[in-house]
C-alpha positions in Angstrom: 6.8 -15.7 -46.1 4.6 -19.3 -46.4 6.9 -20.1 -43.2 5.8 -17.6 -40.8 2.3 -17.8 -42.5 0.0 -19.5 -39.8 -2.8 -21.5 -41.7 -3.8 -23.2 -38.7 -5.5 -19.5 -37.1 -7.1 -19.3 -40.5 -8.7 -22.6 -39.8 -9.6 -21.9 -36.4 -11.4 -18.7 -37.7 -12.9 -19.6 -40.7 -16.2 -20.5 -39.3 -16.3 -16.5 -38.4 -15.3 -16.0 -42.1 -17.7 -18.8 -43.6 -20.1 -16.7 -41.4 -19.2 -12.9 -42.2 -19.2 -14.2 -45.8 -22.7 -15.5 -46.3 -23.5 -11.9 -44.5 -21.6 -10.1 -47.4 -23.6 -12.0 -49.6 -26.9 -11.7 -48.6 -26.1 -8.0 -47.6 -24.9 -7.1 -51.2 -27.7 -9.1 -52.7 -30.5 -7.1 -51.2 -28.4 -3.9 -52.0 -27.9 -4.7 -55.6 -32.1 -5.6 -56.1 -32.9 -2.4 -54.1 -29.7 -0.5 -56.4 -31.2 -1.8 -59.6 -35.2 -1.0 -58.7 -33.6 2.7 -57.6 -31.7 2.8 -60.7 -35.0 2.2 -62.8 -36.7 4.8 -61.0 -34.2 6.8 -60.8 -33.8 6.8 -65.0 -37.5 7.0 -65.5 -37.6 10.2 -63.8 -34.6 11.4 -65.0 -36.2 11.5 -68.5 -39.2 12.7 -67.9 -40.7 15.3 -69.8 -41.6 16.8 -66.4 -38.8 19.0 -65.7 -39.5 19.2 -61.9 -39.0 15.2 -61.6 -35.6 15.9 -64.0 -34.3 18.0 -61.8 -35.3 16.3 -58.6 -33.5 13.0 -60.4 -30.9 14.7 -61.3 -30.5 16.1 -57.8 -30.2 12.8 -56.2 -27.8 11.5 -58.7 -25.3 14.2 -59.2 -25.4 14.3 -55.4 -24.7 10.4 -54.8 -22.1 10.7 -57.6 -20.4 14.0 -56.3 -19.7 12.5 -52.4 -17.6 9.8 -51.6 -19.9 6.6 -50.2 -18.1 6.4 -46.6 -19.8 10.4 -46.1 -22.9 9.0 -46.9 -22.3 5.8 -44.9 -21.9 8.1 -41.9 -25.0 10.2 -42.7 -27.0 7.7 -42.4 -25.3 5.9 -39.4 -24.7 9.2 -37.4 -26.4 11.8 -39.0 -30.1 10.5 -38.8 -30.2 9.4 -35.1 -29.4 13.2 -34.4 -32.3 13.7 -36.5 -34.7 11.2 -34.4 -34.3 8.6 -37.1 -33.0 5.2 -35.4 -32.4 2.3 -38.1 -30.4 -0.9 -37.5 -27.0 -1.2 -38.5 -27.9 -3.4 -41.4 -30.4 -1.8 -42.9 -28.1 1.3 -42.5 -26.0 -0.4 -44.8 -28.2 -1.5 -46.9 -29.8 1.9 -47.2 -26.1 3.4 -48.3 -25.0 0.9 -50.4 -28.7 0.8 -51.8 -28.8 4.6 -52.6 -25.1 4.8 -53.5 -25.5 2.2 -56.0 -28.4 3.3 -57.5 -27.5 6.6 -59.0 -24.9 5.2 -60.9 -27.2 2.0 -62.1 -29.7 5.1 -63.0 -26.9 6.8 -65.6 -25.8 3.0 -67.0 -29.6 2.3 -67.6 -29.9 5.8 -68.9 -27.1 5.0 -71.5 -28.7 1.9 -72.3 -32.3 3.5 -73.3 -30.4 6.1 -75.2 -29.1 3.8 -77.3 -32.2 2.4 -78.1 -32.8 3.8 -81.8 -36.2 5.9 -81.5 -37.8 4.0 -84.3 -38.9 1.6 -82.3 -40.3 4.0 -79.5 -42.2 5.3 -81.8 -43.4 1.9 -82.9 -45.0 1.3 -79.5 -46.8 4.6 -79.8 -48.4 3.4 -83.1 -49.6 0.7 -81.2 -50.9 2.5 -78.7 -48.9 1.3 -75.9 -48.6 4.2 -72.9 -45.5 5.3 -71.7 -44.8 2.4 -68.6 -46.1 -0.4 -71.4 -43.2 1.4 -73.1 -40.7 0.8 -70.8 -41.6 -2.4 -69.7 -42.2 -4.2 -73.2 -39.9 -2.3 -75.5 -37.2 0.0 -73.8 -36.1 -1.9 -70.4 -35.4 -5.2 -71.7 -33.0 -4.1 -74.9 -31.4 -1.7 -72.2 -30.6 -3.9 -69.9 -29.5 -6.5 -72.3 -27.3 -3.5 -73.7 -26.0 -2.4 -70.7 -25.4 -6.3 -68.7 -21.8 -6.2 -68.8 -21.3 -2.4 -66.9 -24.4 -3.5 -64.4 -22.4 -6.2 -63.2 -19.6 -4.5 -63.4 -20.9 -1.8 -60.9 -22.3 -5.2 -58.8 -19.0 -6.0 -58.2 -18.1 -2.5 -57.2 -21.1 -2.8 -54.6 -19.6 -6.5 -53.5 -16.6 -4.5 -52.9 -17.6 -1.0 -51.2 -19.8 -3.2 -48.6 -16.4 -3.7 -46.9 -17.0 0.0 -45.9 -20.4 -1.4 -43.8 -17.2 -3.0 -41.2 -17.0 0.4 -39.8 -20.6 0.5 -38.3 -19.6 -2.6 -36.5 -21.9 -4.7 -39.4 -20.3 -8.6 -39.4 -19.1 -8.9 -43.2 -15.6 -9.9 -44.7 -13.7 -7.3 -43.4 -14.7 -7.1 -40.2 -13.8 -10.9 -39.7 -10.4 -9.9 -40.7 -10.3 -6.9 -38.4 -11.5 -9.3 -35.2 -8.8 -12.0 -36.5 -6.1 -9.0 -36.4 -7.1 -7.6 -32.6 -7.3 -11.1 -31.2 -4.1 -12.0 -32.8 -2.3 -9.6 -34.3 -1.8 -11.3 -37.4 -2.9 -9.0 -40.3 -1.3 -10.8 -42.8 -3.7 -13.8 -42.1 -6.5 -12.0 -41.8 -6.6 -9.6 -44.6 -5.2 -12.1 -46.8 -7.9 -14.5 -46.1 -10.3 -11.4 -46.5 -9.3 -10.7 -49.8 -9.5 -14.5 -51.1 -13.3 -14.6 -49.9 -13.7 -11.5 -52.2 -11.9 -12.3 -55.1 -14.4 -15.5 -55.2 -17.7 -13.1 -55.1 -15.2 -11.1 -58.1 -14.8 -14.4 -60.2 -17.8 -15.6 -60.1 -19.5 -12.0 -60.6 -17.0 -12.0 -63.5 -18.3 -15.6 -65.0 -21.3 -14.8 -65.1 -20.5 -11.1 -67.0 -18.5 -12.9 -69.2 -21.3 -15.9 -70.1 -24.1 -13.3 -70.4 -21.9 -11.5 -72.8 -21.4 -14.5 -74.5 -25.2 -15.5 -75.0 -25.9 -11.9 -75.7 -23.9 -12.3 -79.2 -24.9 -15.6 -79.9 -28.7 -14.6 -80.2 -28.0 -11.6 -82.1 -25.8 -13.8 -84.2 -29.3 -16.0 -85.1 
């Protein structure tokens, strides 16, 4: 196999990859801020006492949840010009991957604030704290410190499903190994090469799951 592999048309593309990669990056870090502030949203209303924002939460999540993300991808991308509602490729993506993410960071977060005994919620009502002074100072922090390892867990998903954002023509990971296939032919070479760049984002996302987990248990050991 390592005799018919051709490293030297990796090296000759790998300022495309080096390139498409920093896009995956910044693509799937703009998504995960924009999945995570969703997500927050998203879980506030979600448990609201209100049962028309419930139901409009719930809506949006069991509908995210219920349809696979390449549909939605393709809403957006074709759907909404028919519509009269033109967006850029990128922020097309963005706006799926964004949305996509977010209902399932909204149900991790919700886990998280469930597991939060009520004791303390009750606490900050004694003190006269509001319901957002709640969430911000008592309820968000321990559930997100709760709930670290499956957030980044679903941020690697993201890193991963923006390989879907190749099909509207978007310059990520994939689509550097779909260019280095057609102007080739060499698939081998340029999936494989693909799939390294990703397994990096995967490792490191991993590390840093891993180390967070890590100081997580050594404060709640002092």
């Amino acid at each position: 196999m390592l005799e018919t592999f051709n490293f030297r048309v990796i090296l000759e593309y790998m300022p495309l990859y080096l390139q498409c990669f920093t896009a995956t990056l910044w693509l799937s870090a703009v998504s995960l801020i924009g999945a995570l502030s969703v997500g927050i949203v998203a879980c506030a209303m979600r448990l609201s006492q209100s049962r028309i924002v419930s139901r409009i939460s719930g809506i949006y999540i069991e509908s995210i949840r219920s349809t696979p993300l390449l549909a939605q991808l393709y809403f957006f991308y074709f759907g909404l010009p028919s519509l009269g509602i033109r967006l850029p490729e990128a922020v097309t993506g963005i706006l799926a991957l964004t949305l996509n993410s977010g209902a399932y960071y909204a149900e991790i977060i919700r886990a998280g604030i469930q597991a939060i005994p009520y004791g303390q919620i009750e606490a900050g009502i004694a003190s006269g704290l509001n319901y957002f002074q709640r969430m911000r100072f008592i309820v968000l922090p321990q559930a997100l410190g709760l709930t670290i390892k499956p957030m980044l867990g679903q941020a690697i998903v993201l890193v991963k499903d923006s390989s879907l954002l190749s099909l509207i023509s978007i310059m990520e990971l994939t689509r550097a190994g779909q260019l280095l296939t057609s102007d080739r032919f060499m698939p081998a070479e340029g999936f494989l090469t693909t799939a390294a760049f990703y397994l990096v984002v995967y490792y490191i996302l991993k590390s840093i799951s891993g180390w967070s987990e890590k100081r997580l248990i050594f404060r709640e050991a002092h």
